[in-house]
C-alpha positions in Angstrom: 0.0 0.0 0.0 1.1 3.7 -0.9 0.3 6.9 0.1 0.3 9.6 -2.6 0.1 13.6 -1.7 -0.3 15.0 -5.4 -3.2 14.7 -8.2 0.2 13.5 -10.7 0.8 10.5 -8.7 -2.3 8.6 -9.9 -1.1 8.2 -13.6 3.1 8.7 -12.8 4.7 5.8 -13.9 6.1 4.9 -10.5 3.1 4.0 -9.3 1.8 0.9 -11.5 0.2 -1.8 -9.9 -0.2 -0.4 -6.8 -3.7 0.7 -4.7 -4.1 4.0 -3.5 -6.9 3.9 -0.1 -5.9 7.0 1.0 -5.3 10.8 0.3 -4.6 14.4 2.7 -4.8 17.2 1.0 -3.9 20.4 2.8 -6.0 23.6 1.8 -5.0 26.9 2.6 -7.4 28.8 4.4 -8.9 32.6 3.4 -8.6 34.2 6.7 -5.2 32.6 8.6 -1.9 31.0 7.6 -3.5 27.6 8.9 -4.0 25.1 6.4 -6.9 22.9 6.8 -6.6 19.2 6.7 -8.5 16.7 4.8 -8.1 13.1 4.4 -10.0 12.1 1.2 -10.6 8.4 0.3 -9.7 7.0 -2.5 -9.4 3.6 -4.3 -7.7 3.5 -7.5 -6.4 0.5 -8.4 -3.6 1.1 -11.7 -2.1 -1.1 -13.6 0.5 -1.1 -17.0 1.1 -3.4 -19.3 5.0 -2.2 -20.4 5.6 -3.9 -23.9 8.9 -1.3 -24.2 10.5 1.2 -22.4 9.2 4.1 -24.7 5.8 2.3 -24.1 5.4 2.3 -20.7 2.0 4.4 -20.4 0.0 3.3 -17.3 -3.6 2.0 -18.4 -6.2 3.0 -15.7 -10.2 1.3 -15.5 -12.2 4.2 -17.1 -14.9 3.4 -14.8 -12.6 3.6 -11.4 -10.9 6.9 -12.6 -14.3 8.8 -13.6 -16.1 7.5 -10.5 -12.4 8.7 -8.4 -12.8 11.9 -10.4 -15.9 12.1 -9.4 -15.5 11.7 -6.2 -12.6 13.5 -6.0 -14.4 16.8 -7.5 -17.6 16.4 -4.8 -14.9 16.4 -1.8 -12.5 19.2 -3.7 -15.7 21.3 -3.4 -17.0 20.2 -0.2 -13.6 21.1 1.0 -13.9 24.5 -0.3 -17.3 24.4 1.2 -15.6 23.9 4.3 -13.2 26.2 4.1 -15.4 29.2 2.9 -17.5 28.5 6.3 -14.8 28.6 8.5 -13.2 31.6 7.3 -16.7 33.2 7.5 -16.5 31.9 10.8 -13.2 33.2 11.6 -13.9 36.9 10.0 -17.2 36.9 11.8 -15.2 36.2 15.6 -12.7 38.7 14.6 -15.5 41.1 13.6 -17.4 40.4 16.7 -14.0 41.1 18.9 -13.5 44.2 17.3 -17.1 45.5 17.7 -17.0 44.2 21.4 -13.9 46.4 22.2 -15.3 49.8 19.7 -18.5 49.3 22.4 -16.3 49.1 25.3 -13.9 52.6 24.1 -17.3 54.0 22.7 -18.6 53.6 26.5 -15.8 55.3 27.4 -16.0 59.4 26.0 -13.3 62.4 26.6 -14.4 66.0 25.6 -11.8 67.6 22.9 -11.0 69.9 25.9 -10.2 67.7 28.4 -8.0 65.6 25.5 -6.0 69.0 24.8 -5.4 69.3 28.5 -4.1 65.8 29.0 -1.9 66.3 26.1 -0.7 69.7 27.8 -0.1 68.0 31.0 2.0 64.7 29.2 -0.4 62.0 29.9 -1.4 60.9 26.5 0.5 57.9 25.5 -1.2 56.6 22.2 -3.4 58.0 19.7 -5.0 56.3 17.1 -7.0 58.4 14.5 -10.0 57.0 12.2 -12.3 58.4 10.0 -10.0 60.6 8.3 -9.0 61.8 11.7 -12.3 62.8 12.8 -12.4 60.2 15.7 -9.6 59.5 17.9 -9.0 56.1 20.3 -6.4 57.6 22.9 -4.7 56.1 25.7 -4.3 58.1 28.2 -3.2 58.0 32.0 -6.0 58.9 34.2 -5.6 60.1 37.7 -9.2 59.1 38.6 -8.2 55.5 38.0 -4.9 55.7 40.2 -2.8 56.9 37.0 -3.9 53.7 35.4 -4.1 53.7 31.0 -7.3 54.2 30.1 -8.8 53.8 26.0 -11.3 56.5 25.5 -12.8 58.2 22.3 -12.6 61.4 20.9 -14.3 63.3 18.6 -11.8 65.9 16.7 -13.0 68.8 14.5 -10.4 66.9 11.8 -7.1 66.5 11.5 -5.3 69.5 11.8 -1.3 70.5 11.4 -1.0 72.1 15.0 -2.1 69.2 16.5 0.2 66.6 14.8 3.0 68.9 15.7 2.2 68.6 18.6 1.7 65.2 18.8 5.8 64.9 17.5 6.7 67.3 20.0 5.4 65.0 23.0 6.8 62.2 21.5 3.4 60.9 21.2 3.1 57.4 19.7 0.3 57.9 16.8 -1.2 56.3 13.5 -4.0 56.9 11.2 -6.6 54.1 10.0 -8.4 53.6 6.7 -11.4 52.2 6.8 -11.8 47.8 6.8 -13.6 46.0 4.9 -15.2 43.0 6.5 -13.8 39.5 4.9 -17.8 38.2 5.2 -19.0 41.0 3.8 -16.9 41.3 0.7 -17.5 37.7 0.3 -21.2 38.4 0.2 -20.7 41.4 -2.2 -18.9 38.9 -4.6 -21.4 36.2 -4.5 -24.4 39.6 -4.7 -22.6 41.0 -7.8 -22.4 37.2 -9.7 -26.6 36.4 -8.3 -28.3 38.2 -11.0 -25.3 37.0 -14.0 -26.0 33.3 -12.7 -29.8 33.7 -12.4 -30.2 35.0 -16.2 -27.9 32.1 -17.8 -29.6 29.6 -15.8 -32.7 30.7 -16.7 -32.2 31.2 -20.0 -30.8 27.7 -20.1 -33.7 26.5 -18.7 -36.0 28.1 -21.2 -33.5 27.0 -24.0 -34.2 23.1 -22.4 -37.8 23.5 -22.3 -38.2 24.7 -25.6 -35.8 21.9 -27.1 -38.8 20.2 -25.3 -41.0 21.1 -27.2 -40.5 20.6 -30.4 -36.8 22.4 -31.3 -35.4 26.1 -31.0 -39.0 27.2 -33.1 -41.2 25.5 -30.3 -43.9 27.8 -28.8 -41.9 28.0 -25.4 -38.6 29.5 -27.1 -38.1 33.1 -25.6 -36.3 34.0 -29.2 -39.0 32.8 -31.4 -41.3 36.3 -31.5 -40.5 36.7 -35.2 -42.1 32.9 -36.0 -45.7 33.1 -37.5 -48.7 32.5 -34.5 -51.3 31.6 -37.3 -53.1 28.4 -36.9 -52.3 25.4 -38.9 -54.6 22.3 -39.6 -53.5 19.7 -42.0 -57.1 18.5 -42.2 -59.1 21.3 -41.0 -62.4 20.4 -39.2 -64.6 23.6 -38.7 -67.2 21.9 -38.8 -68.9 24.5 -41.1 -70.1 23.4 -44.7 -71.3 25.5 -47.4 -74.9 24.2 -46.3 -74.4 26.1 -43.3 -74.4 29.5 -44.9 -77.1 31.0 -46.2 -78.5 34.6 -47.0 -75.5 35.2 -49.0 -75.8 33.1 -52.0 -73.6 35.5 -54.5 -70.3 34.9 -51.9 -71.4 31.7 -51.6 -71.0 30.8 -55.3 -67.7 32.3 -55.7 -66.3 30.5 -52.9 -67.3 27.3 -54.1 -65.8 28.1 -57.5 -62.4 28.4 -55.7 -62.7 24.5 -53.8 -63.7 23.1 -57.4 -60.6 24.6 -58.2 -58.7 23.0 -55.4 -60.4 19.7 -56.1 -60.5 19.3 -59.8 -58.5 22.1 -61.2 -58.5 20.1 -64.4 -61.6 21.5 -65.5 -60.5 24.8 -65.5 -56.9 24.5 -66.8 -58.1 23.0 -69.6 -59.1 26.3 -71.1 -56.3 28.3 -69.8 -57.7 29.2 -66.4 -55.9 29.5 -63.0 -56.8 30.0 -59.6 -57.4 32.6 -58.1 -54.2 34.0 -55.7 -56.3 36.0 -53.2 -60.4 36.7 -52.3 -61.1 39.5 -50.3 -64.7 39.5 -48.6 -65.8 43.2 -47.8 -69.1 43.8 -45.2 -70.2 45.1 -42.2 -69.8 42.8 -39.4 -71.5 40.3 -38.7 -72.8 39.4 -42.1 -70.3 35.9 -42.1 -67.2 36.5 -43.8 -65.2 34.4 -41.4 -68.5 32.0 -41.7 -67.4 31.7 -45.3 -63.8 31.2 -44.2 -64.7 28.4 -42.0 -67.1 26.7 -44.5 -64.3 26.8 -47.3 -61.6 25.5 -44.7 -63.8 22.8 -44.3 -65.1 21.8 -48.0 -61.5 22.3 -50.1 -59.6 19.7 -47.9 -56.4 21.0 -48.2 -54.0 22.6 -45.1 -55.2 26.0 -43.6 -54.0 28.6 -41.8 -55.8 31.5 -39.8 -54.5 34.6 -38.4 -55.4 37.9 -37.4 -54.2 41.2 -38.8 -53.3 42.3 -35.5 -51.1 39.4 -34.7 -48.5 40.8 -37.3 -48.4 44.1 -35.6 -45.5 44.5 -32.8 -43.7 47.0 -30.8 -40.3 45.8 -32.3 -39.7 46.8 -35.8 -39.1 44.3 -38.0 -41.2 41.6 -36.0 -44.5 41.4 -38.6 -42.5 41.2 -41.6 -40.0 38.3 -40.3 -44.0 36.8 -39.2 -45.5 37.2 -43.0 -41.9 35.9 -44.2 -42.7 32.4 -41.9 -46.2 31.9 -42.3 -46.0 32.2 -46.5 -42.9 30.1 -46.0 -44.7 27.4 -44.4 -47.8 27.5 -46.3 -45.4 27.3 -50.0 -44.3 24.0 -47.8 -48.1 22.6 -47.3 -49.2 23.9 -51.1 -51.9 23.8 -52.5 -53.6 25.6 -48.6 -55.5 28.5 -48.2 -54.6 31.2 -45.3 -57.3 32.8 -43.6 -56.0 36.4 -42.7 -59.1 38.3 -40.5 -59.6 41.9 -39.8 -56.7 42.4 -42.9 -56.9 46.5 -42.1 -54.9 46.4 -39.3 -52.2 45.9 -41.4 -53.1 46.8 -44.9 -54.3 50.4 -44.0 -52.9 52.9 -46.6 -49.4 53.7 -46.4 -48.0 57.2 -45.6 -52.0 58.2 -43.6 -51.8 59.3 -40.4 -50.3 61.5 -37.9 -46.1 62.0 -38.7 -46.7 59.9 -42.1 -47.8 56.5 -40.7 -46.3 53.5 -38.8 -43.0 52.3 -40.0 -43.3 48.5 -38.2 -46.8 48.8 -39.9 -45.9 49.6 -43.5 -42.5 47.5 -43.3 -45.1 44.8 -42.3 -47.8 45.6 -45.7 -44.9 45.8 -47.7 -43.0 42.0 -46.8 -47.0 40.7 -47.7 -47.3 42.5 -51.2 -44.1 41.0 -52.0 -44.9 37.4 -50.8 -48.3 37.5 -52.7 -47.3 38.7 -55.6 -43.7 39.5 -55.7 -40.6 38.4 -57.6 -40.7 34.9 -56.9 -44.6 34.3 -56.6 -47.0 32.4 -54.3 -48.4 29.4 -56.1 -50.4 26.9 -54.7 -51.2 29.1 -52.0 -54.4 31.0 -51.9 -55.1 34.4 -49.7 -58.3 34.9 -48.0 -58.8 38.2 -46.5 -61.7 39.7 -44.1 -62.5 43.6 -43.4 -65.1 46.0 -43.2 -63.2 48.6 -44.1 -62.4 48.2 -47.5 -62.0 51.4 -48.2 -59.3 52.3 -46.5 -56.6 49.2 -47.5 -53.7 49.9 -49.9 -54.3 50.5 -53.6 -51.6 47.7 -54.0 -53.3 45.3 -51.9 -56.4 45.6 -54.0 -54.9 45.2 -57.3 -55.3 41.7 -59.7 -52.4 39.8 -59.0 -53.1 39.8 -55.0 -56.7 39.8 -54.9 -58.3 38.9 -58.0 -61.4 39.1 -56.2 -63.6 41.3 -53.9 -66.5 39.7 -52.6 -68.7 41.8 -51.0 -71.5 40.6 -48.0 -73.9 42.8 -47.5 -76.6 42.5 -44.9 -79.0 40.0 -46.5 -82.9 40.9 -48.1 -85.7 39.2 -46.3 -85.6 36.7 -48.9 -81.8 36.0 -47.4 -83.1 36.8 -43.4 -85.6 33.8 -44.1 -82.9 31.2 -45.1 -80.5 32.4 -42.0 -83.7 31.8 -39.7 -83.9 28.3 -41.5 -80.3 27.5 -40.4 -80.3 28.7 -37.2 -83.6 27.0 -36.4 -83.2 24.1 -37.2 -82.2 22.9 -33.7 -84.5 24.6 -32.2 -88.5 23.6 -31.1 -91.1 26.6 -32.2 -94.8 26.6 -31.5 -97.1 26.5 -34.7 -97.8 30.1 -34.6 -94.1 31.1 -35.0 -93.2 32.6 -38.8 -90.1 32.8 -39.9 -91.0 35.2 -42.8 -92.8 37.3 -40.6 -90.0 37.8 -38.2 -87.8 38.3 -41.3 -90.2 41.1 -42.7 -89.5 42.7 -38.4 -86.2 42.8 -38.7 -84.8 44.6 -41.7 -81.2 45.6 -41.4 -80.3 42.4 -39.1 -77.0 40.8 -39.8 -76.4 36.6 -39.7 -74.9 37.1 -35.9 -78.0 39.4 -34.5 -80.5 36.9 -36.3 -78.9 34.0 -34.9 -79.1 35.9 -31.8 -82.4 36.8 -31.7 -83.0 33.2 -31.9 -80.9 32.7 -29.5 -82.8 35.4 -27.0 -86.4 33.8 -28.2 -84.7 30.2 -26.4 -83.7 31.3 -23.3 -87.1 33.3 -22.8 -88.7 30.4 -23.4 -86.7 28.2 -21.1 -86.9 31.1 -18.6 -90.8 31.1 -18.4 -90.7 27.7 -18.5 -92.2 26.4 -21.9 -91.0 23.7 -24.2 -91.0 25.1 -27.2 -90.9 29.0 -28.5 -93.6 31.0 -29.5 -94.3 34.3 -31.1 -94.3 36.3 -28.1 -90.8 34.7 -27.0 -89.6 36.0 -31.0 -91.3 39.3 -30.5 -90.3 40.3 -26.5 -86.7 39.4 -28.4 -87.0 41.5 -31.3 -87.6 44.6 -28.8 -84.6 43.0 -26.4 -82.3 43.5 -29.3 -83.9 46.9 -30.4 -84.9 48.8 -28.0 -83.1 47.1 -24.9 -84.2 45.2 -21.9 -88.0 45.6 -20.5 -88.3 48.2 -17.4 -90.5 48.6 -14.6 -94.3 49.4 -16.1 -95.5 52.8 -15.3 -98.1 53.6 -12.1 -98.4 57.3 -12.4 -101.5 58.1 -14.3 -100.4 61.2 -16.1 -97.5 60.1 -16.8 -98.7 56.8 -18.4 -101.5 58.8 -20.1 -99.3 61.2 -22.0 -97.0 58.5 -22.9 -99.9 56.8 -24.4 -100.6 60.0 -26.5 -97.6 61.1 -27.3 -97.0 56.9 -29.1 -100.5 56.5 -30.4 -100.1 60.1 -32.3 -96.6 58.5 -33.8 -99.0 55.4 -35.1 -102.3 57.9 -35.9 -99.7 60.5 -38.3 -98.1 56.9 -39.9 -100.9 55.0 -40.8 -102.4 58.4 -42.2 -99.6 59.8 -44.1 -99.2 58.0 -47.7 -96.2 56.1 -48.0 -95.7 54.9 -44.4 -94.9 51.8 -43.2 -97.7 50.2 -41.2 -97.9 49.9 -37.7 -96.6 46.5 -35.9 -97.9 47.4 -32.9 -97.8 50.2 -29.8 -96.7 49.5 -26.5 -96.3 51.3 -23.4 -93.6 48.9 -21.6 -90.7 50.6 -21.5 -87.1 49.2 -23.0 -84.4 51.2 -22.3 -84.4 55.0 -22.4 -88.0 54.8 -24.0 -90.8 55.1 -22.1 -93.0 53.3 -24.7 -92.4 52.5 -28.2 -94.1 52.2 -31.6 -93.1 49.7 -34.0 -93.5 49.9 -38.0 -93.0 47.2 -40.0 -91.6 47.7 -43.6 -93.4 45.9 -46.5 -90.3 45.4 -48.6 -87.4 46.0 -48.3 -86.1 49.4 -48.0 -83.5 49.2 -50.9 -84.3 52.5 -53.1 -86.5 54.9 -50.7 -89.0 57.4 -52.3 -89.5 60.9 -51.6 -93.0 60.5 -50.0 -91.2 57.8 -48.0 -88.8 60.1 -46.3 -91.6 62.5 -45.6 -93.8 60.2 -44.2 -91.6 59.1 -42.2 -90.7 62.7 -41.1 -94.2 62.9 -40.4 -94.6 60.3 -38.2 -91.9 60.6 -36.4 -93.3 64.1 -35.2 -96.4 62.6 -34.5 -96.0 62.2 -31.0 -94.9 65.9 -30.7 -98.0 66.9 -32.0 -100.0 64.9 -29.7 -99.0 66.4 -27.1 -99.5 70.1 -28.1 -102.7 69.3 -29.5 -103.8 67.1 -26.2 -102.4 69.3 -23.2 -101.6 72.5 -25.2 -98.0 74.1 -25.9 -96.7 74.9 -22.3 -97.2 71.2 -21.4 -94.8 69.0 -24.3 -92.2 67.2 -22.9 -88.6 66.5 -23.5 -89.3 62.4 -24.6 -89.1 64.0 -28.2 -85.7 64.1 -28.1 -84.9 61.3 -30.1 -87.7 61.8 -32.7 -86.5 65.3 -33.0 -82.9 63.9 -34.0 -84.4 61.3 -36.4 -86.4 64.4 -37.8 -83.2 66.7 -38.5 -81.0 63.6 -39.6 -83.6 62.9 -42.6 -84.7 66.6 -43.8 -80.7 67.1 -43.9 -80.0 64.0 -45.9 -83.2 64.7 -48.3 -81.4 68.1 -48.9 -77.4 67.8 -49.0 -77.5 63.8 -50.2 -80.8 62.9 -52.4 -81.0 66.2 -53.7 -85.2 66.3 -52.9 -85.2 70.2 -52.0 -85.8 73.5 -53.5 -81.8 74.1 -53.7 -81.9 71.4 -56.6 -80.4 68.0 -57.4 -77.3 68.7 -56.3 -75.0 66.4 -53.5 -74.0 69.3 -51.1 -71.9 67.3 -49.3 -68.2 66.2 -49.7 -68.3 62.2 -49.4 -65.3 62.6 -47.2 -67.3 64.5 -44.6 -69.5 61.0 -44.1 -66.5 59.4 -43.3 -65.4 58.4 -39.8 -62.5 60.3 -40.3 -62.8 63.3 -37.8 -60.7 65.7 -39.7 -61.7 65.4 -43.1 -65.4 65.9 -41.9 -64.0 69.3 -40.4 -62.0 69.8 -44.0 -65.3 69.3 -45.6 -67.0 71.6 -43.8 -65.0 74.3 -43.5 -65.1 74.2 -47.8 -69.0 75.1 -47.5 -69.7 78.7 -48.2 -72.0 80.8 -45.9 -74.9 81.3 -48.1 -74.9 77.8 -48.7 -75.4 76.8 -45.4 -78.1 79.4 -45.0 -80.1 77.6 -47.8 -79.5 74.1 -46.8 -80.3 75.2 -43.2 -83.7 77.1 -44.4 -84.4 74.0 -47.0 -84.4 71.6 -43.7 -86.4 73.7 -41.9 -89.0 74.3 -44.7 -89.1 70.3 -45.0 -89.5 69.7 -40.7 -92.0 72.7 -40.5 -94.0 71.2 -43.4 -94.2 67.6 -42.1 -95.3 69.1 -38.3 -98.1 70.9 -40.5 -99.1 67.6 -41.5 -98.8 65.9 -38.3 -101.2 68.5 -36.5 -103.7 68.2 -39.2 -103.5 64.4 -38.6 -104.2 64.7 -34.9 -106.7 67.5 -34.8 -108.6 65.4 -37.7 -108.9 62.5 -35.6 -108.9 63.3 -32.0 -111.9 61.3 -31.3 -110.0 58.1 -32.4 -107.3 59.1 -30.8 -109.3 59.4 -27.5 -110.9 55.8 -28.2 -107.1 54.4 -28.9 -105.6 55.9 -25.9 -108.3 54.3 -23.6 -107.8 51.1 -25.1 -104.0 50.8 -24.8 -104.2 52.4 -20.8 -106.3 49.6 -20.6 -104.3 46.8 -22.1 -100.3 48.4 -22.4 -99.9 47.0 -25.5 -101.9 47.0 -29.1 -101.0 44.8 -32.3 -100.8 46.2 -35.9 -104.2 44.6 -36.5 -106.3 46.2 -33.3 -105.4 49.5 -34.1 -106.2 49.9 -37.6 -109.3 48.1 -37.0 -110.0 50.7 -34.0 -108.6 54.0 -36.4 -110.9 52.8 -39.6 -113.8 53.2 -37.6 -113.4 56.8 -37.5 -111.3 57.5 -40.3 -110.2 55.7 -44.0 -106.6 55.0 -44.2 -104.7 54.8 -47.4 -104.5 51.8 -49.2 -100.9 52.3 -49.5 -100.6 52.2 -46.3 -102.4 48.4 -45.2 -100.7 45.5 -44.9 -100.2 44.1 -48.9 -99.0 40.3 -47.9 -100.0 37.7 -44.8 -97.0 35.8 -44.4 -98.2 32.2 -43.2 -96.2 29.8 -40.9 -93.0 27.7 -42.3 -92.7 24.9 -40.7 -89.6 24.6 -38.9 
């Protein structure tokens, strides 16, 4: 057996064939000249084959070696381990010692006086001088003690020359101090400093493991990988929307199944030097089922898809959407022949150069990287763009062009012809009484979109669940016709006048409708309150209103200031209330548009007004404006009050004429808070004819459902 006392004499060549149990190693320590001393285990066993004396290379068990390494590295740092502590140790008693004997000389104090008078009288011995010689520890001989050497403290006004002079002249033993630094605490300010530097690598190493995880250095959890594409992928997409899902819009619907015959059998179309489309961009308001159509194509062409919003291109860092356009067309040229879905496309098409300081460089960088991947140098095929917005009209002229999107398919809010399919489809899963029709509730609701008539039938549901019945019926459809409308029902008036005026002020609204040529007829009149309104009229339209006539817009003028009139007429002028508000501002809107839009005033058929001043732009409505002259305003302003004090003529005539109806109606409806279309006008022809124009033309019957 052999002792060795050096990390060389495992492998020296001296020491073949022989077992090494044992090890000391001597460590120095931080604080003291003391060297700390270890004995560290260790079995080795070496042994050499020696073919020739400028062979002789020792060859050691790879296994016994690593595992002595091994062991040898855990005890190396438990050692230092070791040694750290006990020089914290150490540092801290030496610390502790010190602070123990500042405590006992900071007990003891001497007044700068009585210091210069025992350095007059020769009784200071030592001085030592801290703080840049603001503090003093002095030994002195006190005669209070039996002339014993006492260690006080001092507290000098500084160092001063006199007083070191001094010092040499009384041969005064003396030294100045810098300040020490604690052993423990520079330790600590080493390990502080390298926390934060350790932290961040280990963290980052962690996320870089986690991510490697996950699928590679692109994986979702890689803290680098903002610039990688966040649309959706499906190889097979299942939507589970089909074309027979979508209805009301049977134009976009055509087109889009064009493009999947495409995708399926291109053959038939490349046989006479067609080729797909590159881009289709549907244009609407919302809610009218563009990303319906998106979903029903995903699922009918069967080839990969991709979805993303516009806004999901769009970052703070510059340089970010482009690098995202750059991977998504890059994956979908891998998957060709797909089709990506790209929603809301004017949060990053908008115009280039608009806006405030010229526009939004990240923005336009962003535009710019999709023009060129659509239709740039080295093309897109077998990848087709499908792009939603309802502002069309403010996307990039290049965006628009052939080459990027061939097509714009516009979804408008559907006819009642389209409203009657979309009820279809949306009721099919749904139970309705035999008294429901879906025509008429698609004649009620003209200017509904697919979303608010799938939630209307939606609304009718849970009113019936709520009230408990099994199926819905017309007054669930109609209670959520006004829901959607008007807002939700409020408490029913108790105070009489109040009640009673509100009943005048609505049945006057339905007398000056139903009287007026041209009108819609009345739906019904109701004094249950939804929302702001304290009762409500409804009209039902018997087409729909596509091109509007003259004597349309008038007659609606007319009765919108029916219940205005009522109320003069009724309780006199001192006594009308503000709950004309909102007629009054339905009033102005269409005597303005009659004169600066449709041109039906004595100024002429002329379009007074800029188009950019109907935009939602605020500044160019201001631009547009300002660019009206002063004499032109007069007439447009005196043309819609000509057409306002006109109509009011008619509605007073209308009320006066008939007030004895209107009596009879009022009394009725304070009796039962709500009349239909049918009980009024077969109350208001007893006393007066009403135009055939204005009687319901068509009965719509059930569809079954």
């Amino acid at each position: 057996m052999a002792t060795a006392t050096g990390m060389a004499a495992l492998l020296t060549p001296t020491s073949f064939g022989k077992e090494l149990t044992g090890r000391t190693l001597l460590l120095p320590s931080l604080s003291s000249s003391s060297p700390i001393k270890l004995s560290i285990p260790v079995n080795a066993k070496v042994s050499a084959k020696v073919s020739s004396p400028e062979d002789r290379k020792p060859t050691v068990s790879s296994t016994s070696v690593s595992s002595s390494r091994r062991g040898l590295l855990k005890t190396l740092l438990g050692a230092a381990g070791v040694a750290m502590t006990t020089a914290l140790t150490r540092a801290r008693d030496a610390n502790a010692a010190e602070e123990e004997q500042q405590q006992e000389v900071a007990s003891s104090r001497m007044s700068y006086s009585r210091f210069l008078e025992y350095l007059e009288t020769d009784r200071v011995k030592k001085v030592d001088l801290y703080e840049n010689g603001t503090i003093a520890i002095v030994e002195a001989v006190s005669p209070e003690l039996g002339n014993r050497v006492q260690r006080v403290r001092v507290q000098l006004p500084g160092t001063s020359q006199e007083l070191l002079a001094k010092f040499r002249s009384k041969n005064i033993d003396f030294a100045a101090h810098s300040p020490q630094e604690d052993t423990g605490s520079v330790i600590l300010n080493i390990i502080g400093n390298l926390a934060f530097p350790l932290l961040l690598v280990g963290t980052l190493f962690f996320l870089n493991r986690r991510s490697q995880g996950l699928g590679g250095p692109g994986g979702p959890g890689n803290p680098l990988a903002f610039g990688k594409s966040k649309a959706k992928f499906q190889m097979e997409p299942n939507t589970g929307v089909t074309f027979a899902d979508v209805a009301g819009v049977d134009e976009a619907k055509q087109d889009f199944m064009e493009v999947v015959e495409f995708l399926k059998r291109p053959e038939r179309f490349t046989a006479v030097g067609a080729r797909i489309p590159k881009g289709v961009l549907l244009v609407g308001p919302p809610g009218t089922g563009k990303t319906l159509l998106a979903k029903a194509i995903a699922g009918e062409a069967g080839v990969p898809f991709f979805s993303i919003s516009g806004s999901e291109f769009v970052e703070m860092f510059v340089g970010v959407g482009a690098s995202r356009v750059r991977d998504l067309f890059k994956k979908a040229k891998e998957n060709a022949p797909c089709i990506v879905f790209v929603d809301e496309i004017d949060a990053v098409g908008r115009q280039r150069g608009t806006g405030i300081g010229g526009g939004n460089d990240e923005r336009e960088q962003t535009l710019n990287q999709l023009l060129t991947e659509m239709d740039g140098f080295e093309g897109n095929t077998g990848v087709i763009v499908i792009a939603a917005t309802n502002r069309a009209d403010i996307l990039d002229a290049a965006l628009l062009r052939p080459g990027r999107f061939d097509r714009q398919v516009s979804v408008d809010v559907p006819d009642v012809k389209g409203r009657t399919e979309i009820l279809k489809v949306h009721a099919s899963n749904k139970k309705f009484e035999p008294d429901v029709s879906l025509e008429v509730v698609a004649m009620r609701t003209p200017g509904f979109s697919g979303a608010d008539l799938a939630n209307l039938l939606n609304e009718g549901a849970i009113l019936a669940g709520r009230r408990g019945k099994t199926a819905i019926s017309a007054k669930e459809i109609d209670d959520s016709i006004d829901r959607i409308v008007a807002g939700m029902e409020g408490t029913i008036m108790t105070d009489g006048r109040s009640k009673s005026l509100v009943a005048y002020h609505e049945v006057g609204h339905a007398i000056c409708g139903t009287l007026t040529p041209g009108h819609d007829p009345v739906q019904k009149v109701t004094l249950i309150p939804r929302g702001q309104a304290r009762g409500l009229t409804w009209f039902i339209p018997g087409e729909d209103p596509t091109l509007i006539s003259r004597q349309q817009i008038f007659a609606r003028i007319v009765g919108a200031l029916g219940g205005r009139a009522a109320e003069e007429v009724v309780f006199g002028d001192a006594e009308v209330t503000t709950g004309a508000s909102s007629d009054l501002q339905q009033v102005s809107s269409m005597a303005k548009q009659m004169v600066t839009v449709f041109g039906m005033s004595d100024i002429g058929p002329w379009a007074l007004m800029d188009p950019s001043a109907q935009g939602g732009d605020m500044i160019m409505r201001m631009m547009a404006r300002n660019s009206m002259s002063e004499k032109l305003a007069e007439d447009i302003d005196r043309a819609v009050k000509a057409i306002s004090d006109k109509a009011y003529a008619a509605a007073l005539d209308h009320i006066r004429s008939n007030r004895a109806a209107l009596d009879k109606l009022v009394e009725v409806l304070l009796e039962k808070e709500t009349l239909t279309g049918d009980e009024f006008r077969a109350i208001l022809s007893e006393y007066t004819e009403i135009p055939s124009s204005n009687q319901p033309t068509n009965k719509a019957t059930p569809v079954s459902v």
